[in-house]
C-alpha positions in Angstrom: -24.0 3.0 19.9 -23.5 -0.5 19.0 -22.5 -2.8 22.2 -22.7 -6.0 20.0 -19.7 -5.7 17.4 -16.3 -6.9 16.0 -13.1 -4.9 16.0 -10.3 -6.6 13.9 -7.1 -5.0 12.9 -5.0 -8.0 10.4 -2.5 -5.3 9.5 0.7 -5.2 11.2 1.3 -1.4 11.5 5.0 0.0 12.3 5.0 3.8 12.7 8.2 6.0 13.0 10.7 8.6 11.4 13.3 6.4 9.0 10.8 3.4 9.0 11.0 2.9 5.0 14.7 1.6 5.9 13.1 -1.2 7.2 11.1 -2.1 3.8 13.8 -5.0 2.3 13.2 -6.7 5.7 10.0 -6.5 5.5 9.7 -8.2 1.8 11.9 -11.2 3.0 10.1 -11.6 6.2 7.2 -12.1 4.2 9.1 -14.4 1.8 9.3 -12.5 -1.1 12.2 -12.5 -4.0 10.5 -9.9 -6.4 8.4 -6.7 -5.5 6.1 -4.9 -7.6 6.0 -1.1 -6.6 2.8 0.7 -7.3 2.9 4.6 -7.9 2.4 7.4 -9.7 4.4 10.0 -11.3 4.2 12.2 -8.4 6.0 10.3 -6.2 8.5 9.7 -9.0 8.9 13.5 -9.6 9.3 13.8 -5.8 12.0 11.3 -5.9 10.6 9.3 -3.1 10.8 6.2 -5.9 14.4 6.2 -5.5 14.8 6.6 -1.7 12.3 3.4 -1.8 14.2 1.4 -4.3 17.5 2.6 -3.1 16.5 0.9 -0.1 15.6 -2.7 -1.9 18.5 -2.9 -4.0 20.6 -2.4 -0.9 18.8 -5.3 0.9 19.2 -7.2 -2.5 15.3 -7.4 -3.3 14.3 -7.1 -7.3 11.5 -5.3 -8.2 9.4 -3.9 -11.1 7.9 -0.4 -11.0 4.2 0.7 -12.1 3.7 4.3 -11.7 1.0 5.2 -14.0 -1.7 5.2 -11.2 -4.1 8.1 -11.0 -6.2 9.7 -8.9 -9.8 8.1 -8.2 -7.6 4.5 -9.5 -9.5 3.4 -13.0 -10.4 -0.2 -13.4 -8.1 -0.2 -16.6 -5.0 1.0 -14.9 -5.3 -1.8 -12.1 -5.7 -4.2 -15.1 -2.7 -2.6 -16.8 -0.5 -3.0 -13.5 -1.9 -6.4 -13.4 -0.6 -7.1 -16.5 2.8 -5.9 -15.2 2.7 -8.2 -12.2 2.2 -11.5 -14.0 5.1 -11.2 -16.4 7.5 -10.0 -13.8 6.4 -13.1 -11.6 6.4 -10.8 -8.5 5.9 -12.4 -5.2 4.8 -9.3 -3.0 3.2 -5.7 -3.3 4.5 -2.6 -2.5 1.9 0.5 -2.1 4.0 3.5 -2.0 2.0 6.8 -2.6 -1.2 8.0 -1.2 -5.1 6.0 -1.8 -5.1 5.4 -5.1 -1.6 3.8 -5.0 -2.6 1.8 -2.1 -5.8 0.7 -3.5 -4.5 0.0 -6.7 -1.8 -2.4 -5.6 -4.7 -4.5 -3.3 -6.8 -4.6 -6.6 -3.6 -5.9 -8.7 -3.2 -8.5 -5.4 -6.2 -9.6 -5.9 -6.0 -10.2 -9.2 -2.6 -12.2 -8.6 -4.4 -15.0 -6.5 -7.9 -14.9 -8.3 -7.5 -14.3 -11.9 -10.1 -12.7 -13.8 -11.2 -9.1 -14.3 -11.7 -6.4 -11.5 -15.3 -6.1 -12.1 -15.7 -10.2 -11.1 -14.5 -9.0 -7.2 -16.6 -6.0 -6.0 -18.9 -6.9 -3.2 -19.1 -7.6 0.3 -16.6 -11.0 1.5 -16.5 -12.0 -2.3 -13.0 -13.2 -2.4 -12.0 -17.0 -2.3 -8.3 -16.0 -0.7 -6.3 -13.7 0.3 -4.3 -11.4 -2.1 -0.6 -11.4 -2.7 1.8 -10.3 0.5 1.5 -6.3 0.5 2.8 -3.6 2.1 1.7 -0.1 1.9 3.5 3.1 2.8 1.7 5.9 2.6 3.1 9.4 1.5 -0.2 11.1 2.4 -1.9 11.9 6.0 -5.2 11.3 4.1 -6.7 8.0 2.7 -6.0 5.4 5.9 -5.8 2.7 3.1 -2.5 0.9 4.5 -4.6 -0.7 6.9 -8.6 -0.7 5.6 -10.4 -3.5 4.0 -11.2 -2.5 1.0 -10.1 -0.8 -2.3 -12.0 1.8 -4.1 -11.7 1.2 -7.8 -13.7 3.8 -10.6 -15.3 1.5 -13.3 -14.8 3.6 -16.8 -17.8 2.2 -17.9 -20.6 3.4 -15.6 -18.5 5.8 -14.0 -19.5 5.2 -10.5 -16.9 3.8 -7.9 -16.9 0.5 -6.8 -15.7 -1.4 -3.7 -13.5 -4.7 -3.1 -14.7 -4.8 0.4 -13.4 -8.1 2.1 -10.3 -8.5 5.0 -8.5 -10.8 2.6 -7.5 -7.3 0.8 -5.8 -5.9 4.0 -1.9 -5.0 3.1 -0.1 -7.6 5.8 2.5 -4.4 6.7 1.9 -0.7 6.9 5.1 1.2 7.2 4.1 4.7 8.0 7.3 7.3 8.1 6.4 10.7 8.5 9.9 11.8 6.4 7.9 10.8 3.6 5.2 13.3 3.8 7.3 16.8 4.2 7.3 16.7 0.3 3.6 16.9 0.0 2.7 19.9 -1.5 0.2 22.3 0.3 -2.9 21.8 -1.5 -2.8 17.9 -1.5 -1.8 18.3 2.3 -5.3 20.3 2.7 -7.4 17.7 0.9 -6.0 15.0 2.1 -6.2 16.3 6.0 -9.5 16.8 5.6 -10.5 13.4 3.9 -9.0 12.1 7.1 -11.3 14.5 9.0 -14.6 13.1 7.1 -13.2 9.4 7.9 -13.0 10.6 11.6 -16.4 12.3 11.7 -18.8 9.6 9.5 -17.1 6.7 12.2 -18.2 8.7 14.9 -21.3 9.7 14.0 -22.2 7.0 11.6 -25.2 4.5 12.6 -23.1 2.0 13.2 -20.1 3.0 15.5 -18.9 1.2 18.5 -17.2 2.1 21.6 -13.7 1.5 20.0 -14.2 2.8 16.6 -15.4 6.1 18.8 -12.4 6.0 20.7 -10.2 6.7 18.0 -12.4 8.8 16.0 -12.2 11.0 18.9 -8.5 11.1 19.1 -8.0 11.5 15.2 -10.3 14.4 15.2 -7.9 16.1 18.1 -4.9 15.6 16.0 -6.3 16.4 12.7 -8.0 19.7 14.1 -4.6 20.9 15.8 -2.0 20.0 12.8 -4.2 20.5 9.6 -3.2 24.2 9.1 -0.1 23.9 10.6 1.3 21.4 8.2 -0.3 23.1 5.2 1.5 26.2 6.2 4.9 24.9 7.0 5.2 21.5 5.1 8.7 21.1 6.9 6.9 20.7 10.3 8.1 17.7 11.4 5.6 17.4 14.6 2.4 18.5 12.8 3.6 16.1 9.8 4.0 12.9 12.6 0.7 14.3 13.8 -1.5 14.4 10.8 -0.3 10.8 9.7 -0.8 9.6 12.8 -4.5 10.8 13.0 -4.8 9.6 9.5 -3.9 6.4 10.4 -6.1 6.5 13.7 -9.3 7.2 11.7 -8.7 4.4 8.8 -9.0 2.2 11.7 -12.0 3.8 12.9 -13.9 4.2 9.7 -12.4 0.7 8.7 -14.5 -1.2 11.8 -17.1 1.0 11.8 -18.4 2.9 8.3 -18.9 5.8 6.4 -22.0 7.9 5.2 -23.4 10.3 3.1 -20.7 12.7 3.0 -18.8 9.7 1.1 -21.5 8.7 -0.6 -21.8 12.0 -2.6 -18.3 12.4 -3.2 -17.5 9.0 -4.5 -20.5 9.7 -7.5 -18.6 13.6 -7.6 -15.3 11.8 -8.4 -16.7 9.1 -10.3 -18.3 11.6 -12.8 -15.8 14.2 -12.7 -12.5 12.5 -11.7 -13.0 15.2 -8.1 -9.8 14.8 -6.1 -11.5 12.5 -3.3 -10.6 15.1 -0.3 -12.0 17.9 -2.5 -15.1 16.6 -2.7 -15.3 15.3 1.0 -14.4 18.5 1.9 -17.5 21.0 0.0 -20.3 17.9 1.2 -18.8 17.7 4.8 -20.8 20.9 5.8 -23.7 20.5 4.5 -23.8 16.4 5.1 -23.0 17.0 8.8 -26.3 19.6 9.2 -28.9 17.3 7.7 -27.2 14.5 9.9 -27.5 16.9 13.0 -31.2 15.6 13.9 -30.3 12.0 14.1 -28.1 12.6 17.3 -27.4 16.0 18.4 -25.4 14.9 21.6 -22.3 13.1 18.7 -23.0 16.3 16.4 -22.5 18.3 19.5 -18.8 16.5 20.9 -17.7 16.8 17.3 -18.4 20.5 17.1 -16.6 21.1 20.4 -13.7 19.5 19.1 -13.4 21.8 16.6 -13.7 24.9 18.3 -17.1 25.4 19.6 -17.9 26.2 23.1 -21.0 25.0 25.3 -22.0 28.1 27.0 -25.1 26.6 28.1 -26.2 26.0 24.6 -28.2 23.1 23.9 -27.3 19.8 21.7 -28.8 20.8 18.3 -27.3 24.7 19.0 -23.8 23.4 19.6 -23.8 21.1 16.4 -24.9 23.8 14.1 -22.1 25.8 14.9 -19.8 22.8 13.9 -21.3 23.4 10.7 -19.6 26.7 10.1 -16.5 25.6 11.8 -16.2 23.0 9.1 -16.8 25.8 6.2 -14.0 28.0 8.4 -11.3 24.9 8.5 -11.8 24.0 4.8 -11.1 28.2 4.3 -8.7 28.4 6.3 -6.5 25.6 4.1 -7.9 26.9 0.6 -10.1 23.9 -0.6 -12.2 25.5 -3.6 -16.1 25.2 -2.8 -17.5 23.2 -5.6 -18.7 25.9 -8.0 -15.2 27.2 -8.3 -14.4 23.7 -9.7 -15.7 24.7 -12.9 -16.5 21.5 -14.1 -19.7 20.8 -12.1 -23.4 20.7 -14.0 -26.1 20.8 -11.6 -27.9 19.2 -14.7 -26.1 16.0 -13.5 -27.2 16.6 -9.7 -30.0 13.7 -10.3 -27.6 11.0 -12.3 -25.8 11.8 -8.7 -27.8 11.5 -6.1 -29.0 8.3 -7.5 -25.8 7.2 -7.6 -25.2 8.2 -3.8 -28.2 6.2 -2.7 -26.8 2.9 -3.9 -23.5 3.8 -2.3 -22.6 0.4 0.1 -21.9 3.0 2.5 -25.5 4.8 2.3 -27.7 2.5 5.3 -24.9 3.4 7.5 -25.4 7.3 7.2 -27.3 7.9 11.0 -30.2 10.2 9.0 -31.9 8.4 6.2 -31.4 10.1 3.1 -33.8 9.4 0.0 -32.7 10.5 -3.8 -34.8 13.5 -3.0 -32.4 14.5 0.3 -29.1 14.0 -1.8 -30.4 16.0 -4.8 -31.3 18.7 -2.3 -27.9 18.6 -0.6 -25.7 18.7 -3.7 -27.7 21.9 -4.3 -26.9 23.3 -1.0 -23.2 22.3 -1.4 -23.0 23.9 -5.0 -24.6 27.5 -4.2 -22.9 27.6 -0.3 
């Protein structure tokens, strides 16, 4: 564990049932005359659009609407929504969906206040500025991107995933109302719950964690654990629905101060290639990831596996972590997330293109066992035939 570190949270964070009502305030407190809301046709079709504009024409606020965003967010779209921004002449962001949405709308920000194509901003502290005022609302217990600082973009070009990684992005509000998320249907519930678990576990156990980061991760795995199946089986479940965002929330923080590792690594060049639902593909490498990692430090492997089910019994370390192993093979059962075979869209011909890929992931020196091409390849085997 890290004792020499920096913990830094620029996102004001407001957390409550009915807290979207609060959304026109929140535009004018941050000065702004015309919103740009950034969705897809989900949240459309769920008609949480209207509750959300409903709300800003009552407070008076004009707005223009982009909801063509997709999942794994495309370079081109952010351009397109770009596009959208600068002849609207909007003054603030509004991220209303789940990751992609919410990544989307810091990449058009950044665009707003730097100019230039997407591509010229991926890197580490590479922006001049801040981005335009946003605020994000998320509609998923997932991604934890209303408060990270970074946004996850796919390049169409190389097909690999890229990373505005910089704490100018941060959205300057997060309004997080569990009402929101009743709508979200089951499977998108399970993949998304258990994204939030692999942010929870790679903070933790990544080599870079610190005592706070730990701290949450901790807590997020508790609530996560308890509420996943019970808000996949009863979407109307208020209290496992406040539960799941909240440990959603809790591990963005975590994984945004601390880092990620290999099991992110693998499933950013999985949805790169194959457009994977981001959870999905978190969920089949968690596993498998969490195993090889077991060596580096049995004693975190251990506390994680206890906190999802398994018992000491005098067992050692490296004997209580492996059962973690199965326990995250039961959870991802238990709320139906298809092992990656069953995709049907996986070549293991492409295994190499994606373990390279993997191993120049920003996130890859933070995984707490060094993994050559040669480990990855080996894993996405492992993950494809388990």
């Amino acid at each position: 564990m890290i004792w020499d570190f920096l913990f830094q949270l620029p996102t004001r964070i407001e957390f409550g049932n009915g807290k979207v009502k609060e959304l026109a305030q929140r535009v004018l407190e941050l000065g702004g005359k015309k919103a740009l809301l950034v969705t897809d046709q989900g949240i459309v079709k769920s008609g949480i659009l209207d509750v959300v504009t409903g709300v800003l024409e009552a407070g008076g606020i004009a707005y223009a609407v982009y909801d063509q965003v997709k999942p794994n967010p495309r370079d081109v779209d952010c351009m397109s929504a770009y596009q959208l921004a600068k002849e609207a002449e909007v003054d603030v962001l509004i991220g209303l969906g789940g990751g992609s949405s919410m990544d989307t709308a810091k990449a058009v920000g950044t665009l707003l206040t730097h100019g230039g194509e997407i591509k010229d901003w991926y890197g580490l502290n590479v922006l001049e500025k801040p981005i335009t005022p946003l605020i994000c609302i998320p509609t998923t217990a997932g991604t934890g991107s209303e408060i990270t600082f970074f946004s996850v973009i796919t390049d169409t070009n190389t097909k690999l995933k890229m990373n505005i990684l910089d704490a100018k992005v941060a959205p300057k509000i997060a309004l997080l109302d569990p009402e929101l998320t009743v709508t979200l249907p089951a499977h998108v519930t399970a993949s998304t719950g258990m994204d939030a678990l692999t942010h929870a576990i790679e903070a933790y156990t990544c080599n870079i964690s610190e005592p706070i980061t730990d701290a949450l991760a901790l807590y997020a795995i508790d609530l996560i654990v308890e509420n996943l199946p019970l808000a996949v089986e009863d979407g109307g479940n208020l209290e496992a629905r406040r539960n799941m965002l909240a440990g959603s929330l809790i591990a963005g923080i975590a994984f945004g101060n601390s880092d990620v590792g290999g099991v992110h690594c693998m499933a950013e060049a999985l949805g790169g290639l194959y457009d994977t639902p981001h959870g999905v593909a978190n969920s089949m490498l968690l596993p498998y990831v969490f195993e090889y990692n077991i060596p580096a430090d049995p004693r975190k492997h251990a506390i994680v596996a206890e906190k999802l089910g398994a018992k000491r019994n005098g067992r050692t370390d490296e004997e209580v972590a492996q059962e973690g192993v199965q326990l995250l093979k039961d959870l991802a059962k238990t709320v139906s997330i298809p092992k990656m075979k069953e995709l049907g869209n996986v070549n293991p011909e492409d295994f190499r293109y994606l373990a390279e890929a993997a191993t120049k992931n920003v996130s890859a020196p933070s995984n707490p066992r060094p993994a050559t091409m040669e480990d990855y390849l080996k894993l996405f085997y492992t993950a494809y035939e388990g």
